[in-house]
Structure formats: C-alpha cells, structure tokens
N, C-alpha and C positions, 0 to 999 in steps of 0.2 A: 635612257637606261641601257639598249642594246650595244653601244659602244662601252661601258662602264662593263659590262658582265663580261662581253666578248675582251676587253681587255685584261680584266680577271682569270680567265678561262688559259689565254695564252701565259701570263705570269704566271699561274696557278697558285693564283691564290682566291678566298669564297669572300664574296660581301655578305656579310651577314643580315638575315632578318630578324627584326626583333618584334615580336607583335604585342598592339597596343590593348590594354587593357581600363585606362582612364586618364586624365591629362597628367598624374604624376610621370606613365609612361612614355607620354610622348615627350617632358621635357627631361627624364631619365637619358631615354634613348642618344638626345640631340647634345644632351652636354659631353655625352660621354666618347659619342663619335668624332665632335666638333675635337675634345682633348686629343685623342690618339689623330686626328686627321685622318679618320677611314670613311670612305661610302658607307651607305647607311641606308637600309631598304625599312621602312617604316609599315608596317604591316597587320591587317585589321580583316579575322576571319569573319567568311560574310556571317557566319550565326551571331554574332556579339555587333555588328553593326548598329539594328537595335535600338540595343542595350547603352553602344555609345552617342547616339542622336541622330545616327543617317547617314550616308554617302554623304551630300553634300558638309554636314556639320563638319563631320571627321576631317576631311580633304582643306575644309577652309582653316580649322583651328590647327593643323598641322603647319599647314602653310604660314599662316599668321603665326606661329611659333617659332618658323625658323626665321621668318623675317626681326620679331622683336629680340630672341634670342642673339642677334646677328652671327648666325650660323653660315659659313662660309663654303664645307664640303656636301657633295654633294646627296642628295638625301633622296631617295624618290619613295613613292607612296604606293603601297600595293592591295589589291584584294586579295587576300589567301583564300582558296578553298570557294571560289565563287558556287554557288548553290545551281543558279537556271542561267540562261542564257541574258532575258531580263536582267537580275543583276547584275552581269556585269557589264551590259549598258548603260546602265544604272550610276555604275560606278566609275565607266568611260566619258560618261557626261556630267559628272562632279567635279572630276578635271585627278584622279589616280592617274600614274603616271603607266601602271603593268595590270594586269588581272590572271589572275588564275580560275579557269574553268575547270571543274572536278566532275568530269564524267566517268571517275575510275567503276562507280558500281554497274555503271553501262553495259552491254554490249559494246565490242570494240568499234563494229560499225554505228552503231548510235553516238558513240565518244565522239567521231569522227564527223560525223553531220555535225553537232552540239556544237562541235569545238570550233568548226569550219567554220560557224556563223557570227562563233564572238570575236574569230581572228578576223573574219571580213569589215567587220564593226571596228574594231581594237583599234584597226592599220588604219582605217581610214580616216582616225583619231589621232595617229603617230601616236598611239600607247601599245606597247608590245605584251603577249600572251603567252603563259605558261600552261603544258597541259599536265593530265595525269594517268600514269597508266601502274593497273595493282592496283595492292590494297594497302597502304598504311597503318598498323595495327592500333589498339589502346584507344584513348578517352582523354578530351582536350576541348576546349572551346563547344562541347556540343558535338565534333566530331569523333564519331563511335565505330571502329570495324575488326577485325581481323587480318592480321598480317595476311599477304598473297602475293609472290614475287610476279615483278613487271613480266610477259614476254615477251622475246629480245621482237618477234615478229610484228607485235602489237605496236610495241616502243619505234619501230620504223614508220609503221604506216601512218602512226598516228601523225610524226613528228612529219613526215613527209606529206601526207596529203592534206593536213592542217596548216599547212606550213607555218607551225612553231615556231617561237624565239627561245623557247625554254621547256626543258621536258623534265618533270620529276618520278622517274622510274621506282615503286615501291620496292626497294629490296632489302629489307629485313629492319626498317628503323619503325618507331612507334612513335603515337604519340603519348604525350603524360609520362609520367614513371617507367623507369623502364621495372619487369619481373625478373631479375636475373642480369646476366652479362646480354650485349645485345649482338645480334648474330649475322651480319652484314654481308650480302653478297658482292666479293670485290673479282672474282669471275665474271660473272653479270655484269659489273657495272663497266669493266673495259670490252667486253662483246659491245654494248650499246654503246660508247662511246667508240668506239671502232666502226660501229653500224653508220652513226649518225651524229654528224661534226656539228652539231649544238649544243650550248653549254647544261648542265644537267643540275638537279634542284634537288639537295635532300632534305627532308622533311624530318620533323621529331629528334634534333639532334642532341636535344639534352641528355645526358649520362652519357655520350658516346663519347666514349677514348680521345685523348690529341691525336694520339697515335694513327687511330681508324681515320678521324676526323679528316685529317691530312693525306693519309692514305687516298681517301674518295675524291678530295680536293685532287691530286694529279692523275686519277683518274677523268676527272672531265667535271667537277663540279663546282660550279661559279659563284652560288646563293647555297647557305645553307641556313636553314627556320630554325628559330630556339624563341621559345617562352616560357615551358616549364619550371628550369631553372632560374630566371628574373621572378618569379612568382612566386617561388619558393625562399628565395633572400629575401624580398617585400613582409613577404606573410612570417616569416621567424625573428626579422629585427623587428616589425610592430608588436607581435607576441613579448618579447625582450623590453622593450620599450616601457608598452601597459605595464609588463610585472614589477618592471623596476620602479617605476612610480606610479602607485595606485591610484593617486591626487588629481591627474595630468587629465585635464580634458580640452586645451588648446587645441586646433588642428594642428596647426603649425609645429610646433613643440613634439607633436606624435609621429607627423608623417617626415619630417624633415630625416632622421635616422634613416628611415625603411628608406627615402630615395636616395641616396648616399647609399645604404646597400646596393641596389641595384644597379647607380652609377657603377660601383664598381664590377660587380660581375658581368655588366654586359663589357668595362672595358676587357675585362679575362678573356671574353667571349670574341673579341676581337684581336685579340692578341695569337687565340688558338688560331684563327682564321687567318693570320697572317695579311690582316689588309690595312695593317697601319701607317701609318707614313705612307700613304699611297696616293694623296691629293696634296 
C-alpha cells in the first residue's frame, strides 16, 4: 500500500476508501473498482468488526472475494478507526494490509506512545499505519464526537515520532450527514502538508463538494473515506424496491437493485477521486 498512496499523493490524485458494511459491500466495492481500474482500499471500522465476524473472517472473505471475482487491481484491506493497541494487532495478524490507530481523544503524548507501539507491530508485519490527530465530528459506524481542528504541532510530532505512513488531520469533515455546508480547513491542510511530507487521509467525505474534494486532494491527500453515501443508495433503492413490489420476498430479486445502486455511486466516487484508469 505505501507505494500505491505515495504514488497517489505525487499524481495527486486520492484512493478511495469504501467501508464494508456486509458481503453485498465487499462485492459492490470490487466490481466497481475492478470496471473503472482504480486502487481500492477495502475498509472495516474496528466497532462493526463484530458485527461482520472478526478480523480474521473479514480479511479471508475479502480475499477470497477477490480471488473468485478474479479481480485484477489492486485492492488492500484496512482497519479504520482501530479502537486499542490490541486490535490492531489483531488485525495485523489476520493478514489487513494498513490499520488505523485512533488515539485522537488522547492526550497528544499518549497518541504518541499508543501509536508508537502499533507502528512497531504494523512495520514489522510490512503492514503500514495511519494515525489521527483532532477530532472528526458526527455519528458513523458507532463513531461519535465533535469536530476539533488538528494542531499543525500535534500533526508533526505525532507524524514524526511515530513515524507514520499516513496522517488523517481533523479539519472540519464529519462523519454521517453532514448539518449544513461543510467547513474545511484548507489553510491547515497546506501548513501540515508543508510541515510533513506524508500523504494525509480525509475522513467523512460524504457531502463534501468535487470541488473541496479535489481541492484537499492537491493539498496532500492520497486516501480519502466515504460510506455514508454508499449507505444511503443501498438503503433508498431497497426502500424503492419493497414499494414497488409488495409480493417480492426473494433475496436475490430485493438485494440485486440496491447493489447496482451502489455499484454505481461508488464508481461516482471514483471518478470524483480521480484514480481511474490508474492500474
């Protein structure tokens, strides 16, 4: 993954994450990547883990996914939002290819021990480590907070005495729905990218603008997270679906629609990202 983002970062353009919510998304995600030919970061917040059967489950049936799909670009497997240290050991020994430690609600030195210790782990796994500094706003997967923009100081030390492959700096994205237009700091984000030559991860990007979107992409961002939006095509084509025919209790028959929705807005979602035709 570290040469796929770093090659993003210098093109400037974002691999997108699309996070998994049950096996219609993992084979949503893979068809739709596999059609445009873009990288494709497969992505499983650790609260809903779970929910989906495990580190190990998830990790195997993705894999086994791409393999019977015969999916050809490349795909890598991530923890978002890893909770302890633990899990994303956890989730380094499932065989994930990145993890993400979230010690935003930390003390910045605590961040920084935490993060130290999954990055020691991670590397010595050749699976690379996103940290996080702020606060991410809204209500998502179980994740719950209040916006809090990154300090550019924070965002240094963390990135440098962790030494980080990926830093996702809060500045002003949320997660779930956004309330309003959303209010992005793009002062910020080229101080930190100025600070510290790692590629940068925005989080909650659903509702944000092409315009913004791209914006942050050449300010320094190589991965950018979206599920809201795939959740919300899923959940209004099956609504659609049921009304139009009250009869219909096939799976098949019900869920086929809603995945074809999503097919397509994650290819939208790719398109905004500019990483097509890129494999």
């Amino acid at each position: 993954m570290n040469a796929l983002i770093q090659q993003a970062k210098q093109e400037h353009y974002a691999i997108p994450q699309i996070n998994v919510n049950g096996l219609l998304w993992i084979e949503s995600i893979l068809e739709a990547a596999e059609a445009t030919r873009s990288p494709i970061i497969v992505g499983t917040t650790d609260k809903v883990v779970e929910f989906l059967g495990g580190y190990h489950f998830i990790c195997t049936t993705i894999k086994n996914k791409i393999k019977t799909m015969n999916i050809t670009i490349p795909v890598i497997v991530h923890l978002d939002h890893g909770l302890t240290v633990e899990n994303c050991k956890k989730a380094v020994d499932a065989g994930y290819d990145s993890v993400m430690y979230d010690g935003s609600k930390l003390s910045i030195e605590e961040n920084i021990k935490q993060t130290k210790a999954v990055v020691e782990y991670a590397h010595n796994n050749k699976v690379i480590v996103e940290g996080e500094v702020g606060a991410i706003g809204g209500n998502e997967d179980g994740i719950v907070g209040n916006v809090k923009y990154a300090d550019l100081d924070d965002c240094i030390r963390l990135a440098q005495e962790a030494k980080l492959d990926t830093l996702a700096p809060a500045l002003g994205s949320v997660h779930g729905k956004y309330q309003g237009e959303p209010d992005l700091g793009f002062s910020e984000m080229k101080a930190i990218q100025e600070a510290i030559d790692i590629p940068l991860v925005l989080h909650g990007a659903s509702g944000i603008s092409d315009e913004d979107l791209l914006t942050a992409i050449h300010l320094g961002h190589a991965k950018i997270n979206f599920n809201t939006e795939i959740n919300i095509a899923w959940s209004n084509q099956l609504r659609q679906t049921l009304n139009q025919d009250k009869s219909l209790f096939n799976p098949q028959q019900i869920l086929k629609p809603s995945k074809a929705a999503m097919v397509e807005t994650i290819k939208s979602i790719i398109y905004k990202c500019t990483s097509y035709n890129r494999v």
